[in-house]
Structure formats: C-alpha cells, structure tokens
DRENDO-1510 file (C-alpha; in Angstrom, 1 decimal, always signed):
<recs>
REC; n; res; u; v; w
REC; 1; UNK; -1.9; +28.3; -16.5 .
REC; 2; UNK; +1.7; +26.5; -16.7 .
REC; 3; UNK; +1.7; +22.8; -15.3 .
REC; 4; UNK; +3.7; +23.7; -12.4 .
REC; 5; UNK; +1.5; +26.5; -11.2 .
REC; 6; UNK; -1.6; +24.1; -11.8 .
REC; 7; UNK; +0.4; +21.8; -9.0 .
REC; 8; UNK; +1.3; +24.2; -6.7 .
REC; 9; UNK; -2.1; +25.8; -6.7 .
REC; 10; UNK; -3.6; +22.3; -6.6 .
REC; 11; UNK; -1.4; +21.4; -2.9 .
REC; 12; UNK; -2.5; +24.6; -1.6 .
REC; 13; UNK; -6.2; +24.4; -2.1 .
REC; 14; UNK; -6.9; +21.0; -1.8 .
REC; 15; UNK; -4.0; +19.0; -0.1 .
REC; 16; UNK; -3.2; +21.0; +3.9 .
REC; 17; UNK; +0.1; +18.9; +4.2 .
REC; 18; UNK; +2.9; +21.2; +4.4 .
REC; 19; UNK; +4.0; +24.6; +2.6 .
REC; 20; UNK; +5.7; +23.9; -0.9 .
REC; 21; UNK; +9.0; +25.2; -1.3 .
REC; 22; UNK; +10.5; +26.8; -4.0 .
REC; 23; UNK; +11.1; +24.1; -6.8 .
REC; 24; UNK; +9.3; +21.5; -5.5 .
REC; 25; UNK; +7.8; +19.1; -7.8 .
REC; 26; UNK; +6.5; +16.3; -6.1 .
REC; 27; UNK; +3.1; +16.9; -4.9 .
REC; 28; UNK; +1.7; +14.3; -2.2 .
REC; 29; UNK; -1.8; +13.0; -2.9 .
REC; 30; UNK; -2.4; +11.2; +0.5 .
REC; 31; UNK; -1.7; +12.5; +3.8 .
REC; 32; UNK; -1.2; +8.8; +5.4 .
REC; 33; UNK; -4.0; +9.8; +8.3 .
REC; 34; UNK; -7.3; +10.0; +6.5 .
REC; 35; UNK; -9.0; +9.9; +3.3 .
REC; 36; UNK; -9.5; +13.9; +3.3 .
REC; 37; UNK; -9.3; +14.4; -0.8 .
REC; 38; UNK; -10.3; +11.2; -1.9 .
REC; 39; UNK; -13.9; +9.9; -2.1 .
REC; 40; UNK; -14.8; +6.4; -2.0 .
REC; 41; UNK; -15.7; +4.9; -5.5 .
REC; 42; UNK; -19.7; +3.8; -6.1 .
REC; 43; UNK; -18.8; +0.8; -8.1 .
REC; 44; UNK; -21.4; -1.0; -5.9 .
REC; 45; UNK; -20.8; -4.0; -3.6 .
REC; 46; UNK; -17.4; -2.7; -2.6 .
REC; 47; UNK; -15.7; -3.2; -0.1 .
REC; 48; UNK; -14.5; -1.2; +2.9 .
REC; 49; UNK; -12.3; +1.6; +2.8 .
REC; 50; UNK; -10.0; +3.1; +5.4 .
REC; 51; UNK; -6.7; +4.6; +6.4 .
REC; 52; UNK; -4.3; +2.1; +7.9 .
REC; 53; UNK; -0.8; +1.7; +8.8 .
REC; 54; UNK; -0.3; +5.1; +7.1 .
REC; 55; UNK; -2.3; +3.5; +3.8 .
REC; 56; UNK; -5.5; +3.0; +2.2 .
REC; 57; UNK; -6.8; -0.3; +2.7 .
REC; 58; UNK; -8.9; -1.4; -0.1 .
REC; 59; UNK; -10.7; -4.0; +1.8 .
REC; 60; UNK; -12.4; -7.3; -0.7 .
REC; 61; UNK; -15.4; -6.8; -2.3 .
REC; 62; UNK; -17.9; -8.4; -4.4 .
REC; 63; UNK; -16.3; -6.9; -7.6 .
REC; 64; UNK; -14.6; -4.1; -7.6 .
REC; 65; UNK; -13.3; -1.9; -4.3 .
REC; 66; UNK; -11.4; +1.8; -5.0 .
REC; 67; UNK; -11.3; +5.4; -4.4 .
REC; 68; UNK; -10.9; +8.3; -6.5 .
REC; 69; UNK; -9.3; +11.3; -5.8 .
REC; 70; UNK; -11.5; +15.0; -5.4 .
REC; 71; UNK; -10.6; +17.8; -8.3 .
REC; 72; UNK; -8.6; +15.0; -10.1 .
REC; 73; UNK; -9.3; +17.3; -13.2 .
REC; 74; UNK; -7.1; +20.2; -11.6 .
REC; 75; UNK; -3.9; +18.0; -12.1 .
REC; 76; UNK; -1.8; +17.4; -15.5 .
REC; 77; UNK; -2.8; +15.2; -18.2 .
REC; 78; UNK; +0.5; +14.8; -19.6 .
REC; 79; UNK; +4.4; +15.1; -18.8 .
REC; 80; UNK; +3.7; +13.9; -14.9 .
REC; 81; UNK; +5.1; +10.8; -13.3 .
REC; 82; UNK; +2.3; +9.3; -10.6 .
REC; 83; UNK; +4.7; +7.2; -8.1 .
REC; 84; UNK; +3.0; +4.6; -4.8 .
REC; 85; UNK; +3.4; +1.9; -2.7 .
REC; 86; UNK; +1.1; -1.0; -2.9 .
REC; 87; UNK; +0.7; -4.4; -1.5 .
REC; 88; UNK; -2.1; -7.3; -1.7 .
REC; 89; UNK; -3.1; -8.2; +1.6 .
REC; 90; UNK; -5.5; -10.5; +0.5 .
REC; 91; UNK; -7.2; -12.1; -2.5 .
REC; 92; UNK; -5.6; -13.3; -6.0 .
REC; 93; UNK; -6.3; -10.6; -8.4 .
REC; 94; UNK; -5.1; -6.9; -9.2 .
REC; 95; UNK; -4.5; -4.8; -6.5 .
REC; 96; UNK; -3.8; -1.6; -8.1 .
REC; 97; UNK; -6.0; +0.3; -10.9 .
REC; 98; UNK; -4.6; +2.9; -11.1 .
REC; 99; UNK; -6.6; +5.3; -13.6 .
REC; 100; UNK; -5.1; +8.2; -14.7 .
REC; 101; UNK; -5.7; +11.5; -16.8 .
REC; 102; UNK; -3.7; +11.0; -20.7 .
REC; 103; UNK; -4.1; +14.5; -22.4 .
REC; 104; UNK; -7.9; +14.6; -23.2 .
REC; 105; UNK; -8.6; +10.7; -22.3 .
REC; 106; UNK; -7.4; +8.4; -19.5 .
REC; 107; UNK; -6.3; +5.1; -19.5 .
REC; 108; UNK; -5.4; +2.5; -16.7 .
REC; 109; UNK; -2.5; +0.5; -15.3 .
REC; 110; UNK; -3.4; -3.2; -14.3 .
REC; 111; UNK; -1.2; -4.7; -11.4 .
REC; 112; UNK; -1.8; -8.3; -10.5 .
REC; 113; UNK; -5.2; -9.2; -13.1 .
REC; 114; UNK; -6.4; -11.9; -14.6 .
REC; 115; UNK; -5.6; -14.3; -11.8 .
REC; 116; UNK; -3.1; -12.3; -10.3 .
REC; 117; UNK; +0.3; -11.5; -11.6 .
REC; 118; UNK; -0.8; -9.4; -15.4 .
REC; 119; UNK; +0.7; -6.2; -15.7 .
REC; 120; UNK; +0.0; -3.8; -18.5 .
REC; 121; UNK; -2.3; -1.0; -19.6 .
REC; 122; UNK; -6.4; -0.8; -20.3 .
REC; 123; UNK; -7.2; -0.2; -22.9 .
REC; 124; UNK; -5.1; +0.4; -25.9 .
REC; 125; UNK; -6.9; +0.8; -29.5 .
REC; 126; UNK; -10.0; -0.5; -27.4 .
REC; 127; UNK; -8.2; -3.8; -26.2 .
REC; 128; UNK; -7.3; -4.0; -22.5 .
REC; 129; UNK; -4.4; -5.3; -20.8 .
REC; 130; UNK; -4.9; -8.5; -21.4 .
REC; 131; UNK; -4.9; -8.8; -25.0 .
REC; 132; UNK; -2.7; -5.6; -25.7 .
REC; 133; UNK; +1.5; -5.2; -26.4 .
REC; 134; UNK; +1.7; -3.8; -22.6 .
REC; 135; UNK; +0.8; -7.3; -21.0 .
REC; 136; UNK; +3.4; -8.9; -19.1 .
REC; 137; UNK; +3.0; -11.4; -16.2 .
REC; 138; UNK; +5.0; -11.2; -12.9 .
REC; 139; UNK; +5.1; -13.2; -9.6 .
REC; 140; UNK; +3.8; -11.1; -6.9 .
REC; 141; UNK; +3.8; -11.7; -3.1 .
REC; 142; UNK; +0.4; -11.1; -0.6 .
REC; 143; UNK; +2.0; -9.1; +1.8 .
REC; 144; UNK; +5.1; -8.2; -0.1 .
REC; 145; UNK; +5.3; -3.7; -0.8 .
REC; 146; UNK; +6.0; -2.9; -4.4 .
REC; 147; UNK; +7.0; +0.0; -5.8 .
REC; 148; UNK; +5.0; +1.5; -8.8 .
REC; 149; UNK; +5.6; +4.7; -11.2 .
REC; 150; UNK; +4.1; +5.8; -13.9 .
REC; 151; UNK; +5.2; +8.4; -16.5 .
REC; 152; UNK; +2.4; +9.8; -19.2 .
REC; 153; UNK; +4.1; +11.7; -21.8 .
REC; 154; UNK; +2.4; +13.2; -25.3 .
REC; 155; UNK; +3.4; +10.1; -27.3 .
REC; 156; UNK; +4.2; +7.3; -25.1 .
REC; 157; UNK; +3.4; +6.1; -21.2 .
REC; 158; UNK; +5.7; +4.1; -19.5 .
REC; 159; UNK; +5.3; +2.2; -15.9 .
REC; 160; UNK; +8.1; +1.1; -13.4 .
REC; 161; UNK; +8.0; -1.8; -10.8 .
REC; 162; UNK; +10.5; -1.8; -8.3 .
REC; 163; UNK; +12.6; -0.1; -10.5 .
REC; 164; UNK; +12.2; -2.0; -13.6 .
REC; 165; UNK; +10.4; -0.8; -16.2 .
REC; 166; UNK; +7.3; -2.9; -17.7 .
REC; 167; UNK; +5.5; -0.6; -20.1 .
REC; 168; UNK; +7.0; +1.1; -23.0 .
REC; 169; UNK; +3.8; +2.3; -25.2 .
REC; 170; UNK; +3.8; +4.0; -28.1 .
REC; 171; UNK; +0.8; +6.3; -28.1 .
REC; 172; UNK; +0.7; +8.6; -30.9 .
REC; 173; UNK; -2.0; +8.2; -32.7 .
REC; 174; UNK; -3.3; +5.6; -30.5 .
REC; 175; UNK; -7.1; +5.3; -28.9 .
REC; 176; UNK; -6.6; +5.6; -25.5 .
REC; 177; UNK; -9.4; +4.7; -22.8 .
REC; 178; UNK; -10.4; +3.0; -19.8 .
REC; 179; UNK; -12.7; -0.3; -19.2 .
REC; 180; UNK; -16.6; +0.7; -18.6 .
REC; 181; UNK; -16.0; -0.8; -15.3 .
REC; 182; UNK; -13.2; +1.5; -14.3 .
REC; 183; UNK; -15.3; +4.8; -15.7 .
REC; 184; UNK; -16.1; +6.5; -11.8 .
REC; 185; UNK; -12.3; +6.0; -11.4 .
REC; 186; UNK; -11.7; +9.4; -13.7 .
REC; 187; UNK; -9.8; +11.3; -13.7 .
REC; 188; UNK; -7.5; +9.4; -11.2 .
REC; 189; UNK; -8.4; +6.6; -9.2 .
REC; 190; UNK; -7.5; +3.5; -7.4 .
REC; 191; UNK; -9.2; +0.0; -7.2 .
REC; 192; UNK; -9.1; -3.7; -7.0 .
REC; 193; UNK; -10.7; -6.4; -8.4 .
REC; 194; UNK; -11.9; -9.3; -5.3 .
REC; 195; UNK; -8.9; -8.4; -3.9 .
REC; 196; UNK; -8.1; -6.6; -0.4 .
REC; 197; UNK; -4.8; -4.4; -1.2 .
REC; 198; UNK; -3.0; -1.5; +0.9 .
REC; 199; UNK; -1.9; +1.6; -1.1 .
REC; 200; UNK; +0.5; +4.6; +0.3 .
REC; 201; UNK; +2.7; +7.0; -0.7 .
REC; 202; UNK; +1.0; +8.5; -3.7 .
REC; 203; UNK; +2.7; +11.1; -5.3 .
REC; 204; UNK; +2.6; +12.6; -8.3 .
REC; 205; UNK; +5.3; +15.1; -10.0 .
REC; 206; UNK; +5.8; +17.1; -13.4 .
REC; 207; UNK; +8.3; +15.8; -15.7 .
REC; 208; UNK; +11.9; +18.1; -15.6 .
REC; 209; UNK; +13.1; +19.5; -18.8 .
REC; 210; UNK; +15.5; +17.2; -19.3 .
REC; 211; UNK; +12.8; +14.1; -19.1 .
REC; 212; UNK; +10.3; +16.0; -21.4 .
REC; 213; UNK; +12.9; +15.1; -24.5 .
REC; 214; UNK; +11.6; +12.2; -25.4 .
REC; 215; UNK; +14.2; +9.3; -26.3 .
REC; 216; UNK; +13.5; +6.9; -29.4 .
REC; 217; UNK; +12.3; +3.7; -27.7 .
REC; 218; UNK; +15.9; +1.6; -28.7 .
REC; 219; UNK; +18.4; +4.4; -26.8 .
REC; 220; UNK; +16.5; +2.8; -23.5 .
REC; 221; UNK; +16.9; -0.8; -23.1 .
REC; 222; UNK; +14.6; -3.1; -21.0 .
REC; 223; UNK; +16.2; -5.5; -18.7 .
</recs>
C-alpha cells in the first residue's frame, strides 16, 4: 500500500474529523475535544491527562507523564513531517517527547531536558540527546507556545522550532533507538519528564516529491 493511501485510510478509520479531500496531505492526529485515538501511557506514577483549551495537558508527575497514540503502526515510518504546538505550563524539564516511527526503529525528539532548555534527538548510535551531535540548548518560556516539526527522511531527520531548524542528522548507517524509559511511547508518543506541558495541533503529513530529493547537508544553511 502507497504512503498516501496508508494516510488516507488511516483518517478514515481511526480519526472521525472531517472528510479528506482530494490531495490532502496533512492528516490531523488530535481532534482538540478529547483524547479519542490516544491512550494514556503506563509509565507509572504519571500524572493526569486531559483535553484542555483545545490541548492535551500533560499534567506533573512523579517521572514521566505522556500519551501514545492508537494504531501508531498504521502511519509512515519515513518521508513524513509530524508538526504541534507545545508549551510548559509548569515544571523545569522537557515538555515534549515526542517518539516517533524511523523506517524499522524509532527514535525521540527531546524539547526542554536536562534542566530544561536541551534540544536534540535520543538516541543516536546508542547515546541520547545529551551526549549526541543533535544537542543544542535554547531558552524556553513556561507559558510561552512553540512551534515544533519534525521531518524523518531515509538518511537524515531534521527538527524545526519556530521556524528554525535545530537538527540536521545524518542517519545512514546509523543505530537509531529510543531511551528504555520512553519504550511504551512506540510507535508515536508524547511525554514529559516532572514537567506539566500543553500539546495541540498535531499533525502529521507525507513529504511532496519535491522534499523527498534529498539536499547535501551544505546547499541548506543553519541560521
């Protein structure tokens, strides 16, 4: 089955928001009025979860606090972007995991870890965002939206914040994988780490053509 019969049949079995038209190719994940597709994460000690303000409030937990979304293996595992909305409400540590599929593994993007402003990608070669090329720190806001996207392509993954991107990885012939901890998050899932956070807006749409082509890393400069 083609990718983009895989997300067409995908919205209309699972995801009763409105009838795709022809060419569409951004698929929305959360209906902003309950969490009807997603199923909270067993990390244990979590905390609460529940729609609000047209998100998914991640409320502070003892560890970790996340949900993961229902027939996550029906959706692509490469050439996708995954695009949200998130914001820490409270706490000082990430407030978006987001774990996603990467051909036949998955890997995760870190927003606001390790004492809350690391950015990058767990794990790479079996190191996680921390102690990997991806890491990058940034100053972020409680109560302050951010924009995130995420692209997953064959041989690289790349992540936007407000526009600007913040992960260029080289993949190919890389070991990509997720932290233990994040493992009930496959195939896509979001969490937070002692940290209450809203999340909206998630999408997630196959690559065109034209982005499939792949660019050697120096024809696309980081600011």
């Amino acid at each position: 089955m083609a990718p983009s019969t895989i997300l067409v049949t995908f919205m209309l079995s699972f995801i009763p928001l409105a009838e795709p038209e022809k060419g569409m190719k951004e698929v929305p994940l959360f209906d902003g009025k309950s969490l009807s597709g997603w199923k909270i994460t067993d990390f244990g000690g979590q905390g609460e979860v529940m729609v609000e303000d047209g998100g998914i409030l991640l409320e502070m937990g003892g560890d970790m606090t996340g949900v993961t979304l229902e027939q996550g293996e029906r959706l692509p595992t490469s050439n996708y972007e995954v695009s949200l909305k998130a914001k820490r409400v409270r706490g000082g540590d990430f407030f978006c995991g987001l774990t996603f599929p990467v051909e036949k593994s998955h890997c995760s993007l870190i927003v606001g870890g390790w004492g809350g402003g690391l950015v990058g990608l767990s794990c790479i070669d079996g190191r996680d965002a921390s102690n990997n090329e991806t890491s990058s720190w940034h100053n972020f806001d409680n109560d302050t939206w951010y924009k995130i996207r995420l692209r997953v392509q064959p041989t690289r993954i790349q992540a936007w914040l407000d526009d600007k991107r913040v992960v260029n990885a080289e993949i190919k012939d890389r070991v990509i994988s997720v932290r233990p901890d994040v493992n009930l998050s496959r195939p896509l899932g979001l969490s937070t780490w002692r940290t209450a956070a809203l999340i909206k807006d998630i999408k997630i749409r196959e690559l065109t053509p034209e982005e499939r082509k792949e660019q050697p890393e120096e024809e696309e400069k980081d600011s």
